[in-house]
C-alpha positions in Angstrom: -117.4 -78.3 -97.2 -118.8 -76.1 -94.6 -119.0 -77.0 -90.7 -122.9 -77.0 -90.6 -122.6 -80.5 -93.6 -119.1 -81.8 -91.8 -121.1 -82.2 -88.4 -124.4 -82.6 -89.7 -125.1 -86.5 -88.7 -122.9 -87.0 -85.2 -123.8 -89.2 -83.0 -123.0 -89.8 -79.3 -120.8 -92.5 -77.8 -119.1 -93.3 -74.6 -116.9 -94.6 -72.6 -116.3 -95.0 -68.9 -112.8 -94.6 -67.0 -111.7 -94.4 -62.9 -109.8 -91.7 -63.3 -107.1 -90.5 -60.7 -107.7 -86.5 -60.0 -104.0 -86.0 -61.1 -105.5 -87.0 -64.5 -109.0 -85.4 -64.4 -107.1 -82.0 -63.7 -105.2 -82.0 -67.2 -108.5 -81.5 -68.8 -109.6 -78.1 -68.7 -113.6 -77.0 -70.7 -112.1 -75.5 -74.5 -108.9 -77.7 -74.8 -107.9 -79.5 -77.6 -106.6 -82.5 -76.9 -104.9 -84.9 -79.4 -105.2 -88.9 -79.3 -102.7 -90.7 -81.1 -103.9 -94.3 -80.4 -107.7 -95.9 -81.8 -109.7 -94.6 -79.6 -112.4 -97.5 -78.0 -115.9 -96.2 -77.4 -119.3 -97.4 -77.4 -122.8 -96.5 -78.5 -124.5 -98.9 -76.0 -126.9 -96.1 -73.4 -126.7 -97.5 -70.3 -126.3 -95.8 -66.8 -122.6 -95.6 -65.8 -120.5 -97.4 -63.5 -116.7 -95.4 -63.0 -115.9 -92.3 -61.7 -115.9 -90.5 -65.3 -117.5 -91.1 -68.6 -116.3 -89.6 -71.4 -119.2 -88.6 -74.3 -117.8 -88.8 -77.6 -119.6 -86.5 -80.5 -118.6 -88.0 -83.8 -119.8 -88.8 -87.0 -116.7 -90.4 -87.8 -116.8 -93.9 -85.3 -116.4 -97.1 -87.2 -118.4 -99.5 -85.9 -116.8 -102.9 -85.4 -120.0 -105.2 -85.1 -118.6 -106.8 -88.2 -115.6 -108.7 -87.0 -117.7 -110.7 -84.5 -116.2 -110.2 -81.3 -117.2 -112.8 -78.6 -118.1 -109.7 -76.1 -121.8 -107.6 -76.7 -119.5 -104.0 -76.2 -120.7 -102.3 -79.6 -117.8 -101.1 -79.9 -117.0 -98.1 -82.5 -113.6 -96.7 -82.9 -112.3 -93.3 -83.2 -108.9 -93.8 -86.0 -106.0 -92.8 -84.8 -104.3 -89.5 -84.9 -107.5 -87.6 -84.1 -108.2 -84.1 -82.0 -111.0 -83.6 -80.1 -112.5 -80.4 -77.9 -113.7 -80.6 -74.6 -116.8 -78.7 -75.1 -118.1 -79.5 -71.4 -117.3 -80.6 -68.2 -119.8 -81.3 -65.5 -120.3 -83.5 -62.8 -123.6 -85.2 -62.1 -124.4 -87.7 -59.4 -120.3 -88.4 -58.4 -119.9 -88.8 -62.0 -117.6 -87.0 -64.0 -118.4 -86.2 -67.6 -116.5 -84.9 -70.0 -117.8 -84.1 -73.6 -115.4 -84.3 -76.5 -116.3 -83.0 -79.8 -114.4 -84.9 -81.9 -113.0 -82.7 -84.8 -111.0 -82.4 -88.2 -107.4 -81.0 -87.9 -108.3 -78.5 -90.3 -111.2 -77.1 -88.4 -109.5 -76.3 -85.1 -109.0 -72.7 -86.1 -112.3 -72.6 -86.0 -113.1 -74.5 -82.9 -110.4 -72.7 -81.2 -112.7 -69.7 -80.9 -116.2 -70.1 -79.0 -119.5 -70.8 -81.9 -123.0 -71.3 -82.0 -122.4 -75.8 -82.5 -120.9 -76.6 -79.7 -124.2 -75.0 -77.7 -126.1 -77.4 -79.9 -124.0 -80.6 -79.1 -123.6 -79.5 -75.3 -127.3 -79.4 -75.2 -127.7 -83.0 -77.0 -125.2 -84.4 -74.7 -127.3 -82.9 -71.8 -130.2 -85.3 -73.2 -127.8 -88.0 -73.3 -126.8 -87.6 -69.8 -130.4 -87.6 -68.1 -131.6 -90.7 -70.1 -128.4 -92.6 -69.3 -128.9 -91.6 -65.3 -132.2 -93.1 -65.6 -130.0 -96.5 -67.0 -128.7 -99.4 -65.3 -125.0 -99.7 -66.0 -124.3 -102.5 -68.7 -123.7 -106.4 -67.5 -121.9 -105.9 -70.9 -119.5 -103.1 -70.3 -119.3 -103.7 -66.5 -116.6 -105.7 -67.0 -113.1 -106.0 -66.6 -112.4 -106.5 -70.0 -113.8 -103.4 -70.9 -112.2 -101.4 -68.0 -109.0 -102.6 -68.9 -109.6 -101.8 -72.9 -110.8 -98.2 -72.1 -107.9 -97.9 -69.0 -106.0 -95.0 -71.1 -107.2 -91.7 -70.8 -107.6 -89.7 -74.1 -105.3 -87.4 -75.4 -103.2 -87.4 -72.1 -99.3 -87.1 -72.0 
């Protein structure tokens, strides 16, 4: 299958994290960075409400609607064992973003080297980013519970 049909229908998720700088520094804009835990996210766009937010791009989130959780998250998860790129790092309004192109472990030769898709998901995460400053955070996803679910930061030692 070629990359153009592999991420063809991605679609953006999130999710926020206080970050110490210690952390934030391991993440450097082209790294690959492997997660071996699920990885929690949401597709709820809302304004944030930590010091980082992570943007997922993925076509590959499970969404968990379906086993009735008491909490309005919309949660999605990312299965485990997964690499993502960090196409883009920027900070906006003391928040920190950092967008993850989730990708196949077979396709990180290619993503390795710089290509014309990750332009095209930067720029849709850009679009993300305005509309979600424009947001109230979530009463949902302000919450401990969700803090403390999302405390891990991804792919770090």
């Amino acid at each position: 299958m070629t990359i153009d049909l592999k991420y063809k229908n991605v679609k953006i998720y999130y999710r926020d994290i206080n970050m110490k700088e210690e952390v934030f520094n391991f993440y450097q804009k082209k790294m690959i960075v492997f997660e071996k835990q699920f990885t929690d996210i949401t597709n709820t766009l809302a304004g944030p409400f930590t010091s980082h937010r992570y943007i997922f791009i993925t076509d590959k989130a499970q969404n968990m609607d379906k086993y009735k959780m008491d909490e309005n998250w919309n949660l999605h998860i990312i299965e485990r064992d997964s690499y993502f790129k960090i196409i883009e790092i920027t900070k906006i309004k003391n928040i920190t973003y950092l967008i993850m192109l989730h990708i196949e472990k077979e396709d990180i030769d290619f993503f390795k080297k710089d290509n014309k898709y990750e332009k095209k998901f930067i720029k849709m995460a850009f679009k993300q980013i305005k509309n979600d400053n424009k947001k109230q955070p979530s009463k949902e996803l302000a919450t401990i519970s969700w803090l403390e679910k999302c405390i891990r930061p991804i792919g770090y030692l």
